[in-house]
KERO-522657 format. One record per atom (N, C-alpha, C): y, x, z; residue in three letters. Coordinates in steps of 0.1 Angstrom, whole numbers, padded with zeros to 4 digits, always signed. Atoms other than C-alpha are relative to their C-alpha. Last residue first. Layout:
REM residues N
YXZALA;...
***
This chain:
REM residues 200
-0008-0011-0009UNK;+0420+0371+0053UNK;+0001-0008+0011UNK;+0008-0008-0007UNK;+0385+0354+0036UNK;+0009+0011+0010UNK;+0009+0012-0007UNK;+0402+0326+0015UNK;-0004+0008+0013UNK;-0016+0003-0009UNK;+0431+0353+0000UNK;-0011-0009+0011UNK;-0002-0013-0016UNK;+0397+0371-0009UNK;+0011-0007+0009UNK;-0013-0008+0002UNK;+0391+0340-0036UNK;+0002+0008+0009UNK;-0005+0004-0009UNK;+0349+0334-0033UNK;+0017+0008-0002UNK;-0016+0001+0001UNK;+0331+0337-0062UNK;+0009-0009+0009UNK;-0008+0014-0003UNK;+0297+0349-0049UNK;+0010-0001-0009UNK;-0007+0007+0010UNK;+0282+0377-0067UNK;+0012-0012+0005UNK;+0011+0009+0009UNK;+0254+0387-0045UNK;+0007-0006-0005UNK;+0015-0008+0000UNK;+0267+0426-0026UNK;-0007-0014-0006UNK;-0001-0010+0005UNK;+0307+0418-0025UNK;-0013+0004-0003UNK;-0006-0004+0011UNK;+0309+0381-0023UNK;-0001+0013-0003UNK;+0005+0013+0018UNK;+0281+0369-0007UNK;+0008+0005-0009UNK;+0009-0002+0000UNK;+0288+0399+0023UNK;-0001-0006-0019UNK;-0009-0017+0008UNK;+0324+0391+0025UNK;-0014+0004-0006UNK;-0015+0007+0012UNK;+0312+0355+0036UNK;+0000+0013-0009UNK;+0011+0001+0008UNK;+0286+0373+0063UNK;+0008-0007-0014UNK;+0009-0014+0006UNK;+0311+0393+0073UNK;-0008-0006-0006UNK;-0010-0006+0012UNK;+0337+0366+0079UNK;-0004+0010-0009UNK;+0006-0001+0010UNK;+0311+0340+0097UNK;+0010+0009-0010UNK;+0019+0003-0007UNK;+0318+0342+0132UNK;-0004+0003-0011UNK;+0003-0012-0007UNK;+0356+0349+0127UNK;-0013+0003-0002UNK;-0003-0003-0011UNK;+0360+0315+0104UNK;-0006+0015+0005UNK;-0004-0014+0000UNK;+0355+0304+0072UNK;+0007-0003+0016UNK;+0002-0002-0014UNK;+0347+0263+0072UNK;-0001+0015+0005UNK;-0004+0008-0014UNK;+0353+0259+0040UNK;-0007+0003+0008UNK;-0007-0013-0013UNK;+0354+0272+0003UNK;+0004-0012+0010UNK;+0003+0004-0017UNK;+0338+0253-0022UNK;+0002+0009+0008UNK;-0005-0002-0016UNK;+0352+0259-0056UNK;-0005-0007+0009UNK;-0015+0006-0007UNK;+0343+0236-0085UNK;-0004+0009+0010UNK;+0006-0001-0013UNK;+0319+0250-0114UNK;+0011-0005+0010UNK;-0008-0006-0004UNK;+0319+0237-0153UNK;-0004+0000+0018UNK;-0012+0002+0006UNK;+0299+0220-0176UNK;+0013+0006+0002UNK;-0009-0001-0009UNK;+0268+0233-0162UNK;+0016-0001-0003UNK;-0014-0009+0006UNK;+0241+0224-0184UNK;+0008-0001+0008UNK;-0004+0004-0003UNK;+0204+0218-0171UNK;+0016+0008-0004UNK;-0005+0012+0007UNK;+0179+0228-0187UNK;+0009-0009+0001UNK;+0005+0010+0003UNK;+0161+0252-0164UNK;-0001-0014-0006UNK;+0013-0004+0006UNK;+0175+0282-0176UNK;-0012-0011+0001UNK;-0003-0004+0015UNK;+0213+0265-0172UNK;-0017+0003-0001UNK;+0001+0008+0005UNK;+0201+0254-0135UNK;-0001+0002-0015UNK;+0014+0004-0003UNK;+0186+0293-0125UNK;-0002-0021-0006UNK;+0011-0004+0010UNK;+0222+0303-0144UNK;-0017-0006+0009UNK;-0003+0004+0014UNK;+0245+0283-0120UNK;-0008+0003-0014UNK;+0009+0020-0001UNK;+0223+0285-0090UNK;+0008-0002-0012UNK;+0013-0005-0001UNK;+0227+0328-0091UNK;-0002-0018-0005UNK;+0000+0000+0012UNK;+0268+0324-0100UNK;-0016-0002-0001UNK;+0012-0009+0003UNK;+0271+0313-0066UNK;-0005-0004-0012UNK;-0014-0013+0003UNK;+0310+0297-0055UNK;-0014+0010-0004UNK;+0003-0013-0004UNK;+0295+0262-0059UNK;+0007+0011-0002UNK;-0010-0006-0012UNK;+0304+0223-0066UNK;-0007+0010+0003UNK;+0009-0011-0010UNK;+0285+0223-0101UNK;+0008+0004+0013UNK;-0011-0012-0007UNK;+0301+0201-0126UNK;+0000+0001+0012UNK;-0005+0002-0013UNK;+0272+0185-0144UNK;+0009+0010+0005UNK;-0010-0007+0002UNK;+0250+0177-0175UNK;+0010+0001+0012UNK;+0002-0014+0011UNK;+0218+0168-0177UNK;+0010+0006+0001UNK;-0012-0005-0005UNK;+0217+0135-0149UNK;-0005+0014-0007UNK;-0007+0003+0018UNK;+0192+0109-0161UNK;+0009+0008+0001UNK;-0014+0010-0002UNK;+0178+0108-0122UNK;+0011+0001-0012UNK;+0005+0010-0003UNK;+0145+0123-0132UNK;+0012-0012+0003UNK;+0008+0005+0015UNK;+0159+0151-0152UNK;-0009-0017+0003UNK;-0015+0007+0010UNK;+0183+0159-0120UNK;-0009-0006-0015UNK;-0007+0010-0003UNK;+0151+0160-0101UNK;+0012-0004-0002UNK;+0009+0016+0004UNK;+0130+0181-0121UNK;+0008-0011+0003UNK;-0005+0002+0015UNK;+0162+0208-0121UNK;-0009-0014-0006UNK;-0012+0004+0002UNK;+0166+0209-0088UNK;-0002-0008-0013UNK;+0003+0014-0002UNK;+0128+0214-0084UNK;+0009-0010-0003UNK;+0014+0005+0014UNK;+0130+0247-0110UNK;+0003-0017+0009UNK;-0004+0012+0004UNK;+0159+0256-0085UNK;-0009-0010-0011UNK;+0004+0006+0014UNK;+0139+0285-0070UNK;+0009-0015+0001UNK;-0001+0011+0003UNK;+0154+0304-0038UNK;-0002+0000-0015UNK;+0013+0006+0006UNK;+0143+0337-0027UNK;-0001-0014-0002UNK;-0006+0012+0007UNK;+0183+0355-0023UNK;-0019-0006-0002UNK;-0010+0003-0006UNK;+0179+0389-0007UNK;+0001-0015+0001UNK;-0010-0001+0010UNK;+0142+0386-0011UNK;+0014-0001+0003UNK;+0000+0012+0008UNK;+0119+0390+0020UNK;+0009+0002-0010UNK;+0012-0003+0011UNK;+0101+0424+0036UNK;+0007-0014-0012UNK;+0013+0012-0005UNK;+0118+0416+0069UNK;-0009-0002-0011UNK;+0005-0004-0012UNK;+0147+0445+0063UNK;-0016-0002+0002UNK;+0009-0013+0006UNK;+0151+0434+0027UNK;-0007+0003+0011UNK;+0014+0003+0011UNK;+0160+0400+0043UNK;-0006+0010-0002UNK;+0012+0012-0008UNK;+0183+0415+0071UNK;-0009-0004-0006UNK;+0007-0010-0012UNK;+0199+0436+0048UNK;-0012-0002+0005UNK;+0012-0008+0012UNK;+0211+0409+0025UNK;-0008+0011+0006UNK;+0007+0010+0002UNK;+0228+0394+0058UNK;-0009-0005-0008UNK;-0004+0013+0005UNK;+0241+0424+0073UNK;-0012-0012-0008UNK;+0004-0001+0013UNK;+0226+0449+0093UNK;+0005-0013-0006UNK;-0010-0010+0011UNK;+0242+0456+0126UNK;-0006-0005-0013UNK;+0003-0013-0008UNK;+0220+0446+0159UNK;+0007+0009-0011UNK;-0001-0003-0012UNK;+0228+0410+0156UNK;+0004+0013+0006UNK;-0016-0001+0001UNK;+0221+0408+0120UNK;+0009+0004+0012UNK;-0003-0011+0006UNK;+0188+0419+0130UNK;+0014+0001-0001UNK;+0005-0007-0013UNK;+0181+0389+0155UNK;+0010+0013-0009UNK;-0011-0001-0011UNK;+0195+0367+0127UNK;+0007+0007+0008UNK;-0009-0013+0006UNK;+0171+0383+0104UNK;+0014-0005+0002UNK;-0001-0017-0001UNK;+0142+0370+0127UNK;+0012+0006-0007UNK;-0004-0001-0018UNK;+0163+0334+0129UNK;-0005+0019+0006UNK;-0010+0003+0000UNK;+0160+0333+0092UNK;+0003+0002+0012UNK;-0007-0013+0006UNK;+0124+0343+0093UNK;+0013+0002+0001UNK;+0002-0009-0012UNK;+0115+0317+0118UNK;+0005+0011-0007UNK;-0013+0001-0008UNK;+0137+0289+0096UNK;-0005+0014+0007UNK;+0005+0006-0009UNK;+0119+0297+0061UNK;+0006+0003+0017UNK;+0007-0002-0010UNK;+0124+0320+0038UNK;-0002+0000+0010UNK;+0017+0003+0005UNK;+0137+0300+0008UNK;-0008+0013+0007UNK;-0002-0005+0015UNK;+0178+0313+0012UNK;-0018-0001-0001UNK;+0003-0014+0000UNK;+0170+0306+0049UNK;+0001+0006-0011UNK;-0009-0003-0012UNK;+0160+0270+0048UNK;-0001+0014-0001UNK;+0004-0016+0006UNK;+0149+0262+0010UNK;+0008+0005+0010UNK;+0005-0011-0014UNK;+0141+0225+0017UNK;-0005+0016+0001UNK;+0014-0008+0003UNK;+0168+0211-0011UNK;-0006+0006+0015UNK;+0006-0003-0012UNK;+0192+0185-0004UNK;-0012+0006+0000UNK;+0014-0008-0004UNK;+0206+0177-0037UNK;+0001+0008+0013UNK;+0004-0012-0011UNK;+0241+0163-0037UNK;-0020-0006+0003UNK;+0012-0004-0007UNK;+0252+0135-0063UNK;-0002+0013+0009UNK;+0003-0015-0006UNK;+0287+0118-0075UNK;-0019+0000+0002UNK;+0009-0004+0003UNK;+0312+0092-0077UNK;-0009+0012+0000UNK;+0004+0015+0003UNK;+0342+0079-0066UNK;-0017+0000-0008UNK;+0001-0004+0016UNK;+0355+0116-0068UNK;-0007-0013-0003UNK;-0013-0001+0003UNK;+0367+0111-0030UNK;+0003-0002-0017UNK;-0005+0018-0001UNK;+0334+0099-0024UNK;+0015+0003-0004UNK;+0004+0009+0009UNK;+0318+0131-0039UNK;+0005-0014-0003UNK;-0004-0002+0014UNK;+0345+0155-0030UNK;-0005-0012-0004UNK;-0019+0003+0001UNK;+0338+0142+0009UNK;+0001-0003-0014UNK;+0005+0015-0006UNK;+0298+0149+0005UNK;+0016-0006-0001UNK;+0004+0009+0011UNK;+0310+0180-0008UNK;-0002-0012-0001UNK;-0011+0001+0010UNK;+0330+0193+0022UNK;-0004-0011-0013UNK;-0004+0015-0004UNK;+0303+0176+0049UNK;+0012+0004-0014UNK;+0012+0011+0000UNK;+0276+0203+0032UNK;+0012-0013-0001UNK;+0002+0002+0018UNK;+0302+0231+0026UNK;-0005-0012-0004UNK;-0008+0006+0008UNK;+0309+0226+0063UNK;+0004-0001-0011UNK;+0001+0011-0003UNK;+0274+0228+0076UNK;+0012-0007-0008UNK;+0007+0011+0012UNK;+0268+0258+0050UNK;+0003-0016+0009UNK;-0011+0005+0005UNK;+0294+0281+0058UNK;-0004-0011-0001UNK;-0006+0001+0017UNK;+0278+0304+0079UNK;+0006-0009+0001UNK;+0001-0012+0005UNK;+0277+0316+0118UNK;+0000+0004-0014UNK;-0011-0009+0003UNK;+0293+0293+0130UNK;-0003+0011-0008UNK;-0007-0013+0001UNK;+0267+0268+0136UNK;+0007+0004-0003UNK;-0011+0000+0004UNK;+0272+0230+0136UNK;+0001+0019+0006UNK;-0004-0007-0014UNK;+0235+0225+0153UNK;+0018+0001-0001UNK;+0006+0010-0010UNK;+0221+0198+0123UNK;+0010+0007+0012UNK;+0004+0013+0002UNK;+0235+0216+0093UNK;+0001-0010+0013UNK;-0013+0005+0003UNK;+0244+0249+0104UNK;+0001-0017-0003UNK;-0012-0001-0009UNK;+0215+0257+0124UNK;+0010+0002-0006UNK;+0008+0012-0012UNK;+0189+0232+0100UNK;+0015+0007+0016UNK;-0002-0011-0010UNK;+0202+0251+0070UNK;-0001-0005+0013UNK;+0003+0010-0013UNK;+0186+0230+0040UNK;+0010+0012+0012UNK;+0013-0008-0003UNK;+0199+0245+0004UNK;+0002-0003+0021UNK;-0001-0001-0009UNK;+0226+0221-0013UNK;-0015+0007+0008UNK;+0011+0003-0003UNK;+0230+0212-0047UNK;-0002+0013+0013UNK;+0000-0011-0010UNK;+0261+0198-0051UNK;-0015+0005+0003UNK;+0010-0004-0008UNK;+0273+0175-0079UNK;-0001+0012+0010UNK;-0006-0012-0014UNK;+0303+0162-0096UNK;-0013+0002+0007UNK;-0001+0007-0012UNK;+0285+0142-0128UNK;+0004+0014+0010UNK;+0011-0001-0008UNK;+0300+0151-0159UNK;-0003-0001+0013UNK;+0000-0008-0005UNK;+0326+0128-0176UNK;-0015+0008+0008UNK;+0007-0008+0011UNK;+0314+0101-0197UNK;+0003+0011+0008UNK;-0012-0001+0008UNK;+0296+0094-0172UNK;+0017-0010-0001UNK;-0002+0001+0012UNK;+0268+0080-0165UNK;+0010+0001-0008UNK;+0003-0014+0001UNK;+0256+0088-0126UNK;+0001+0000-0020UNK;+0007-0004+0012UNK;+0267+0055-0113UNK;+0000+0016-0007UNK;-0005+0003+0013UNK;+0278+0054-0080UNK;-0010+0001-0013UNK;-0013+0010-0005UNK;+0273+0076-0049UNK;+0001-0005-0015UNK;-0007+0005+0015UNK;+0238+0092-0052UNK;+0011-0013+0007UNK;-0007+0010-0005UNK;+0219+0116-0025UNK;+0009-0007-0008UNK;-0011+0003+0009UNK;+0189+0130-0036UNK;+0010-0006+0005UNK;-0011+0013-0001UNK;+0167+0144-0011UNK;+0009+0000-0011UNK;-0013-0004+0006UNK;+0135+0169-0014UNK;+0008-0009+0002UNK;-0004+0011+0002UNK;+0101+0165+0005UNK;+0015+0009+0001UNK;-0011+0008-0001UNK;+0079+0199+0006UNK;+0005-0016-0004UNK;+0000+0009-0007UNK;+0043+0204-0001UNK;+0015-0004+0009UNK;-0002-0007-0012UNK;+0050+0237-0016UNK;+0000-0012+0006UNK;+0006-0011+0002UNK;+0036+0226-0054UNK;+0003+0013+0015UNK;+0015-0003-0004UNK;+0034+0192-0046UNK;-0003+0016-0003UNK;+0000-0014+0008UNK;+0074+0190-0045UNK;-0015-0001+0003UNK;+0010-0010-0006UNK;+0081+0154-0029UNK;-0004+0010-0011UNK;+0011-0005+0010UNK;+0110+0137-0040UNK;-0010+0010+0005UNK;+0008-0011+0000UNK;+0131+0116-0021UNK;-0007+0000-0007UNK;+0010-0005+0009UNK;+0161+0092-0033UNK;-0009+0013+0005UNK;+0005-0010-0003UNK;+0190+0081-0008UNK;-0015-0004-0010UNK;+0011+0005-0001UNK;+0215+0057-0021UNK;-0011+0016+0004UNK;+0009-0010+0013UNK;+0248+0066-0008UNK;-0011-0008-0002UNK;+0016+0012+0001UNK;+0270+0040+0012UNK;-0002+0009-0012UNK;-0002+0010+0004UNK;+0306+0065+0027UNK;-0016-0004-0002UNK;-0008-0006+0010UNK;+0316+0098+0043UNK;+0003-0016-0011UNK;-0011+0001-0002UNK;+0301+0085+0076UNK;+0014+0001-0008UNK;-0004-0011-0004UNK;+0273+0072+0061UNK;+0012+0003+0005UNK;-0012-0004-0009UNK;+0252+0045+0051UNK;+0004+0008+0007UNK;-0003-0008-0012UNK;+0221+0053+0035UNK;+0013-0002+0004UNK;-0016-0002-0005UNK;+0208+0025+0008UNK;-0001+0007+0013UNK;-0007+0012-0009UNK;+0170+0034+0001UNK;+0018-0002+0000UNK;-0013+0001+0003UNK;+0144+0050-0025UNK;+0006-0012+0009UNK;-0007-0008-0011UNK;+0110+0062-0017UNK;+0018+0004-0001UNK;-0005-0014+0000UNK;+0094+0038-0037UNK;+0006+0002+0013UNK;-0013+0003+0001UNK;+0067+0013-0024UNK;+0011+0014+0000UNK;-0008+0011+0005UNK;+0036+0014-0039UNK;+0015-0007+0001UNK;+0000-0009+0014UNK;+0021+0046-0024UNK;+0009-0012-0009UNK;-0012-0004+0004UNK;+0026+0026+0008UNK;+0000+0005-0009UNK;-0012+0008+0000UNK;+0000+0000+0000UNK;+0013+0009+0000UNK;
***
């Protein structure tokens, strides 16, 4: 019986009434989120965000990155832009999982920065795949899109997987002391495009 009923609902929010869409990944037994404001048809392309899980920024309101308030920024853009989507991918830790992310916390801790830390622990600076992103914009009729991000790495991983990126929107927010090295970090050693004046 449940296999019969989708996994699509209205989510009221604080930002505003999304429809929430999961997708389960069978190839890492993950569940993925769509979150959709409006119609997704244009003619312009859709504002989207695709968002990698961070459970102590997200859920805890860490400091120590960017991502809780990148998360409520876009969510904003989207209702502000009367339409919209954000992907909620489960790739905690740039896709090495929360204990690892918390071991190359520990590290960070003791001096090594934030690409560091990964090499350190044997993992990739960066080990995120968008291949799922990309199923689930193809699922939700959405090909074309202007990419709330400052990381050139998710702009080309969508492009390769079919996905055209019409253009990119700035996200800069929630920069603070706690997180100014790791920020400086993305931009000088994994491309980010972050403006410096953002980061004095």
């Amino acid at each position: 019986m449940s296999d019969d009923v989708p996994s699509v609902a209205k989510l009221p929010t604080k930002w505003g009434q999304f429809d929430i869409h999961v997708y389960h990944e069978e190839e890492t037994g993950l569940d993925h989120v769509a979150l959709m404001l409006g119609s997704m048809e244009g003619p312009d392309p859709v504002l989207m965000r695709v968002h990698s899980e961070c459970l102590t920024g997200d859920a805890f309101s860490s400091l120590r990155c960017d991502c809780g308030p990148q998360l409520d920024a876009a969510l904003q853009a989207i209702v502000e832009n009367g339409w919209g989507c954000l992907l909620y991918l489960r790739q905690e830790g740039r896709g090495i999982g929360l204990h690892a992310k918390i071991q190359a916390y520990h590290l960070q801790d003791r001096g090594a920065d934030t690409l560091d830390a990964n090499l350190i622990l044997g993992h990739p600076a960066d080990g995120r795949d968008y291949k799922i992103a990309a199923t689930m914009l193809n699922d939700l009729g959405i090909n074309e899109v202007a990419l709330l991000t400052n990381n050139p790495d998710k702009v080309k991983q969508l492009e390769k997987h079919g996905i055209a990126v019409a253009k990119t929107v700035p996200l800069v927010a929630g920069v603070g002391q706690d997180n100014l090295q790791y920020l400086q970090t993305k931009v000088e050693r994994m491309g980010h495009t972050i403006d410096s004046e953002k980061l004095e």
